[in-house]
N, C-alpha and C positions, 0 to 999 in steps of 0.2 A: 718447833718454831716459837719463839717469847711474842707474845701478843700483847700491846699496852694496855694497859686497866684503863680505867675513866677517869682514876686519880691522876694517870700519865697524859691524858689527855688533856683535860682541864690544864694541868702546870702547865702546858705547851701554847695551849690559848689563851692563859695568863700572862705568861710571858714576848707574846706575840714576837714565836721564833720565826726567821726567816724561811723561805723555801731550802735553800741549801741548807740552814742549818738539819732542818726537817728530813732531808735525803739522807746530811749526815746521822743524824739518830737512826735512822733507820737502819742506815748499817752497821751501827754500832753494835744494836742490839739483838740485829737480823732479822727484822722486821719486813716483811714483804712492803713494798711500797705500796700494794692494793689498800693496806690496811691501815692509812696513816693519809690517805692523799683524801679523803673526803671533805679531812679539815683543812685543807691549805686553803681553800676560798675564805676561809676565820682570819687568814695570815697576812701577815705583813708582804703586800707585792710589790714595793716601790722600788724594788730590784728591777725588775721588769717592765713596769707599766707605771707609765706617765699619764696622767688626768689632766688636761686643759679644759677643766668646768669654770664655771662662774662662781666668784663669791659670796656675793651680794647676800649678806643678813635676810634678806625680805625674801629672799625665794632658796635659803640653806635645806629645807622639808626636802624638796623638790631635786636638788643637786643630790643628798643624801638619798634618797629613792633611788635615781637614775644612776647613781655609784652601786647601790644596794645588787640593782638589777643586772648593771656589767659584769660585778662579782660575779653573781648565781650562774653566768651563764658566759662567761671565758676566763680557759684556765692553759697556763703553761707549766709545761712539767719538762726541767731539764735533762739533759743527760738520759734520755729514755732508751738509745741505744747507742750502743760501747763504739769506741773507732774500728772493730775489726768488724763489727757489724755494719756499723758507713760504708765501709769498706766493698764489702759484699754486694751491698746492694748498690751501689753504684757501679761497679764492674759489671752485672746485668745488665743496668740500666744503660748502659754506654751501648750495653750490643746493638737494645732498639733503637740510640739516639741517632748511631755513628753514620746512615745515610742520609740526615736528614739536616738541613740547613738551617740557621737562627733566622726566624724571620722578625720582620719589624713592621710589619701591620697585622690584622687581627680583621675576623669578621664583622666582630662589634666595635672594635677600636679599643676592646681593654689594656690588650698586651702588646708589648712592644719588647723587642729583642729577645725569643722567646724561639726553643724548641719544643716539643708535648708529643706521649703517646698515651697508649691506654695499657695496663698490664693484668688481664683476668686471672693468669696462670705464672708462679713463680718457679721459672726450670733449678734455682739452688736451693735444695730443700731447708738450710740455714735462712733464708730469705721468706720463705713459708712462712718458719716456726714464730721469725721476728715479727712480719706481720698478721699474724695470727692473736701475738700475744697483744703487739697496738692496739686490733680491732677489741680483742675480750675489753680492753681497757675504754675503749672510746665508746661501746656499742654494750656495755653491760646493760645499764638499768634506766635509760631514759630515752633511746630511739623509738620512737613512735611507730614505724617502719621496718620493714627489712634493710638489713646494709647490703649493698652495691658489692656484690662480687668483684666489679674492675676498679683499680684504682688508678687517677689521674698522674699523670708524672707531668710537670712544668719543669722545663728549665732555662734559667734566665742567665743571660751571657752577663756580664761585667758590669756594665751601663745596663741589663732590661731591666725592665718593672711594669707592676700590675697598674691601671689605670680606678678609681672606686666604682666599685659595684655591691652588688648585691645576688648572689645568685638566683636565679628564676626559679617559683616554689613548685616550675613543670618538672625540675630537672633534678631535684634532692630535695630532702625533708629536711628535719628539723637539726639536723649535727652536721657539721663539715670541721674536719680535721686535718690537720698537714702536720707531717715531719719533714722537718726543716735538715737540709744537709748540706756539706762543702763548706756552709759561710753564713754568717751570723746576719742577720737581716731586721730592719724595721716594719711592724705595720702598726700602718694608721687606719684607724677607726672613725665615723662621726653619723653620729644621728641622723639618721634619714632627711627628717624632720625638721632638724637646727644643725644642721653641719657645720657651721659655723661656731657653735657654743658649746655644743656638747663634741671632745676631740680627744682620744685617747691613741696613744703612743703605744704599742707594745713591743719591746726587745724579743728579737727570737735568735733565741742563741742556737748557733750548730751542734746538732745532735738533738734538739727540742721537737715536743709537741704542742701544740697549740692545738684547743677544740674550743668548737665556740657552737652555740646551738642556740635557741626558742629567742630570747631577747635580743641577742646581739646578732644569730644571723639572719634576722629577718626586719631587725630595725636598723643594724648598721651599715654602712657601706664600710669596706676592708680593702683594702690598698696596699701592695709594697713598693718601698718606695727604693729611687734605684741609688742613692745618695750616703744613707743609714742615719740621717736626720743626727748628725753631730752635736746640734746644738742645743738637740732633744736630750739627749742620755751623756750630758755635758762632763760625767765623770768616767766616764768610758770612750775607748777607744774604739768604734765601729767603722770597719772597712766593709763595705759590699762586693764580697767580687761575686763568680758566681755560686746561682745557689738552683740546688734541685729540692722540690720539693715531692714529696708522696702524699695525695689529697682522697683523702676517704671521703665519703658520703653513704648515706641511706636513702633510701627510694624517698622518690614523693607521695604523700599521701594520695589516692584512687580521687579523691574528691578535686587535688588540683590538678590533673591530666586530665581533664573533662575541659 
């Protein structure tokens, strides 16, 4: 397997290649994508992610920090698994969804138009292998925690969508991940704090991963929205229809279950 130097490195950060471009090298050269995705947070994400920060000269320090911070702590990586693996795993997922009806209220009022199971055990062992390989990727080197043997399955009919929140820190720790399936989807972000100021947009294209952990999932509220905010990603064509998503998490820390 060819593994990049540091000289290939550096050029890449020099040139502030794209994400796709970044996939493509990778397979150009046949590079594991393990070994190349560290530096995408270095990289150009305007593919993906929209910033609605403030501009204002007097507080740039402050914007710049709170950009700094988004970086380090959400990342989407496209194309993380192939169509026939979509494929797969939603042909499962259908088995547990198929009695059960889209509801349109929620106990807390987040979600609306929405079916949900939970899946501990994957009866296709293709469905295993695939998320096996997600968790190595999402759960390597910074869960603070054990991960969550079951993963959350949502699924959101045509018109549903997530309402903002924040996950409760009784109920998962520091990483909450989803791959994204069927349909290409918006989420909105915004500061706890300044919802109103600080607001970031992220494209989640079908077949992506989205992980978001320490900064962003415990200052942000995260939302999908049911529309795909057109006028957000104003050079792209985004349809919502629907979308399932797979939501990993890691334990909460002993000290927030008290």
């Amino acid at each position: 397997m060819f593994i990049m130097n540091l000289a290939c490195k550096k050029f890449i950060l020099n040139q502030l290649f794209s994400v796709p471009r970044l996939f493509h090298l990778s397979k150009l050269f046949r590079t594991s994508f393990s070994s190349i995705e560290h530096i995408l947070n270095s990289v150009d994400k305007c593919e993906y992610v929209r910033y609605k920060f403030p501009n204002e000269i007097k507080i740039k320090n402050v914007v710049d920090t709170k950009r700094q911070q988004f970086n380090s702590s959400f990342t989407i990586i496209p194309d993380i698994v192939s169509v026939d693996e979509e494929s797969r795993l939603i042909d499962e997922i259908e088995k547990s969804l198929k009695r059960l009806r889209y509801q349109h209220d929620h106990w807390d009022d987040a979600i609306h138009g929405y079916r949900e199971t939970e899946i501990m055990t994957w009866k296709d062992q293709n469905n295993t292998n695939v998320m096996q390989r997600l968790r190595n990727r999402v759960f390597a080197d910074e869960s603070i925690t054990e991960q969550m043997q079951r993963v959350h399955v949502l699924d959101l009919c045509d018109n549903g969508y997530v309402k903002p929140h924040i996950d409760s820190i009784r109920f998962c720790g520091n990483i909450i991940a989803g791959l994204s399936l069927l349909s290409d989807s918006v989420m909105r972000l915004a500061d706890e704090n300044y919802p109103d100021t600080y607001v970031v947009y992220a494209l989640l294209p079908r077949r992506s991963l989205y992980i978001m952990k320490d900064t962003v999932r415990y200052q942000y509220t995260h939302e999908i929205l049911s529309d795909g905010a057109p006028t957000v990603f104003s050079d792209k064509q985004i349809v919502r229809k629907r979308r399932v998503s797979i939501v990993m998490r890691n334990e909460p820390p002993v000290e927030a279950m008290k």
